[in-house]
matplotlib code that plots the C-alpha trace (Angstrom):
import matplotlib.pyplot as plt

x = [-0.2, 3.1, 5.1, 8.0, 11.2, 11.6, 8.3, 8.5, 12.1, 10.3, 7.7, 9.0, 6.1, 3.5, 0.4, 0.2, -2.1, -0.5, -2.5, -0.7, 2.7, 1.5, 2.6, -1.1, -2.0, -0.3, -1.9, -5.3, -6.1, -8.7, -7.6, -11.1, -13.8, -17.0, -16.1, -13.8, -12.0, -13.6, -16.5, -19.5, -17.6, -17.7, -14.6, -13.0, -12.2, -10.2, -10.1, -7.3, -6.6, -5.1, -1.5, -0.1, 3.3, 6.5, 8.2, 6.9, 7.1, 9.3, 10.7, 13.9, 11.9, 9.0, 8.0, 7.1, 9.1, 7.5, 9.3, 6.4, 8.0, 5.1, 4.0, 1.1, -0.2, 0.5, 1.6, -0.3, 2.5, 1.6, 5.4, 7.6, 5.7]
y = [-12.9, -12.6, -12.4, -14.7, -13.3, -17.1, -17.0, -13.2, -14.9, -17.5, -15.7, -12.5, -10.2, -10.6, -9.1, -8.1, -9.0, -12.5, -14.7, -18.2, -19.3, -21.8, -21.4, -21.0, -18.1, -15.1, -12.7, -10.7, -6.8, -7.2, -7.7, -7.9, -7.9, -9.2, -8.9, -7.5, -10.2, -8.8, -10.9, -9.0, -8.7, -4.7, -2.3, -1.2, 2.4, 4.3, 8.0, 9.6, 13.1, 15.5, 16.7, 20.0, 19.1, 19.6, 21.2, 25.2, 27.2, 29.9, 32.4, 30.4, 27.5, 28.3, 24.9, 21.0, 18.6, 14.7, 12.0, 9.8, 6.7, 4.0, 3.4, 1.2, 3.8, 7.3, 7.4, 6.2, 5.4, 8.1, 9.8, 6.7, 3.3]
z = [1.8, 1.1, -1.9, -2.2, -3.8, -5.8, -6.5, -8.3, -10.0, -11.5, -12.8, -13.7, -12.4, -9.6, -9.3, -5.2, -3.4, -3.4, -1.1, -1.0, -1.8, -4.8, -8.0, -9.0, -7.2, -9.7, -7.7, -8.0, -8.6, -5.5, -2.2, -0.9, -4.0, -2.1, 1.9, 3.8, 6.1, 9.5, 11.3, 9.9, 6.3, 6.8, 6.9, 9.8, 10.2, 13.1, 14.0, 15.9, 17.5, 15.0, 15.9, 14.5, 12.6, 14.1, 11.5, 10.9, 7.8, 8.2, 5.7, 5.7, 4.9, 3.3, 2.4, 2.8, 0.9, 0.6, -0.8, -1.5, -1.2, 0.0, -3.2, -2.6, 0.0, -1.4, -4.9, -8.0, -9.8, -12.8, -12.5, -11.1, -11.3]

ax = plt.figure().add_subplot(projection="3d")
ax.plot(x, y, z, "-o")
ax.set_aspect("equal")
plt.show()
């Protein structure tokens, strides 16, 4: 499912996901419309141990900063898409 820079030249745009390198596929706004691609055709979730951040707060530093730079994971694209 990748997303070939020649392919994204020719065209001009892409639509991710990309499944196949053929000129045909332009892309689709579903990654996984009917099934998910797992042997039962159900989502797979994972839980982990929750971890106390690293950083403290601290009248010095009395705040998180994020960058928000995954775009596809975090950000919705309302301020910088």
């Amino acid at each position: 499912m990748g997303q070939p820079m020649k392919k994204m030249g020719e065209l001009g745009y892409i639509q991710w996901p990309c499944r196949d390198e053929s000129e045909a596929d332009q892309g689709t706004s579903y990654l996984f419309k009917e099934k998910f691609d797992t042997p039962n055709g159900l989502a797979q979730f994972f839980t982990c141990d929750w971890v106390a951040p690293i950083d403290k707060l601290t009248d010095e530093y009395p705040m998180v900063l994020s960058t928000v730079r995954e775009v596809g994971h975090y950000s919705c694209r309302s301020m910088n898409g």
